[in-house]
C-alpha positions in Angstrom: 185.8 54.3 112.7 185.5 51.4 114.9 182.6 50.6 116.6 183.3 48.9 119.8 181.4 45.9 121.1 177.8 46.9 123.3 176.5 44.5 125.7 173.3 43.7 125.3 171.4 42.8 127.7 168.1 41.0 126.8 165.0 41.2 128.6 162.8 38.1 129.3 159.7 37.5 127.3 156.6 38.9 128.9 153.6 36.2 129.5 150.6 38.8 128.9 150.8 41.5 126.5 149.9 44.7 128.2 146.4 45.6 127.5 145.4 49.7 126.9 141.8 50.1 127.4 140.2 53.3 124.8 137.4 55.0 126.3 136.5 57.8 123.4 133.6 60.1 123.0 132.7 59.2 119.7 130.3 56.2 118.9 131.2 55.8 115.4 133.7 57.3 114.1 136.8 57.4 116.7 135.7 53.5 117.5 136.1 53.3 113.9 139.8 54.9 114.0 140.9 53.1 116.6 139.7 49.7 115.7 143.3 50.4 113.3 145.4 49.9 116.1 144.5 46.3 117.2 146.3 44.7 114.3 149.7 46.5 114.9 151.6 44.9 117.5 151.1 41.6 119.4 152.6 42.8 121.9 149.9 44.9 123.1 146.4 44.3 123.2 143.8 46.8 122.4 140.1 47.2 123.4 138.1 49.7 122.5 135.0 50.1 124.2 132.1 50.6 122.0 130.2 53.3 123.3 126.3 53.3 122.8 124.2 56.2 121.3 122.0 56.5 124.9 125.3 56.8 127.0 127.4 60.0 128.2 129.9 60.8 126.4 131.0 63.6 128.6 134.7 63.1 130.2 133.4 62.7 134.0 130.7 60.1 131.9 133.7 58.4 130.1 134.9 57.9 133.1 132.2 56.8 135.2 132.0 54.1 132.2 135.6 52.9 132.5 135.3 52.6 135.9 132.4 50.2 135.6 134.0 47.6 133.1 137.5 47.9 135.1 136.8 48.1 138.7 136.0 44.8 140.8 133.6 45.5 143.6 130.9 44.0 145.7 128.4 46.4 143.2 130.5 45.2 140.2 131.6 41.5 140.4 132.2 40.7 136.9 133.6 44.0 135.5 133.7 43.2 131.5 137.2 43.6 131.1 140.2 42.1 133.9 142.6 44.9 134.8 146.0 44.2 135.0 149.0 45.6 136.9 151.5 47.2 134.0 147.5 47.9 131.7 146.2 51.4 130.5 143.4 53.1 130.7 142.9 56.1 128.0 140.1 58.2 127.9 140.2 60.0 124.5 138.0 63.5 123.8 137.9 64.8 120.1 138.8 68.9 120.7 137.4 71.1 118.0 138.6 75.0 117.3 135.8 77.4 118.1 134.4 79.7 115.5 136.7 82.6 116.5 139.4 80.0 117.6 139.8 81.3 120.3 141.8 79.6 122.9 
């Protein structure tokens, strides 16, 4: 069989990797797990916010959280981390099966 000839059309280097921002419930463990990821690839960059005992950990808390270290605002002029346009923002809850697994 002959394979015929693809064009390839190559993309142009990116300046700034795209950064994903991990918001997770857990304070030790998930920070832990995800700490993994930030050695993979260059091409993205990780941060994992470290959650404190004291804070909520609930998803509308989580939130409330990542909205304070992303959003610029008069109330929050130096957000910790600088959002960017093509950037994510993941919220991640541990789900646990119920005693009778129900669903």
């Amino acid at each position: 069989m002959i394979l015929r000839s693809r064009l390839f059309e190559r993309e142009p280097p990116s300046r700034e990797a795209k950064s994903i921002y991990i918001f997770c419930e857990g304070v030790k463990r998930e920070y832990q797990y995800f700490q993994y990821f930030k050695e993979i690839d260059s091409r993205i960059n990780v941060e994992i916010y470290k959650l404190h005992p004291h804070e909520d950990n609930s998803p509308l808390g989580l939130l409330s959280i990542a909205e304070k270290c992303i959003i610029l605002s008069d109330d929050n002029p130096k957000p910790k981390y600088e959002f960017l346009e093509n950037d994510e923002v993941w919220i991640v809850l541990d789900t646990d099966k119920d005693e009778k697994d129900s669903r």
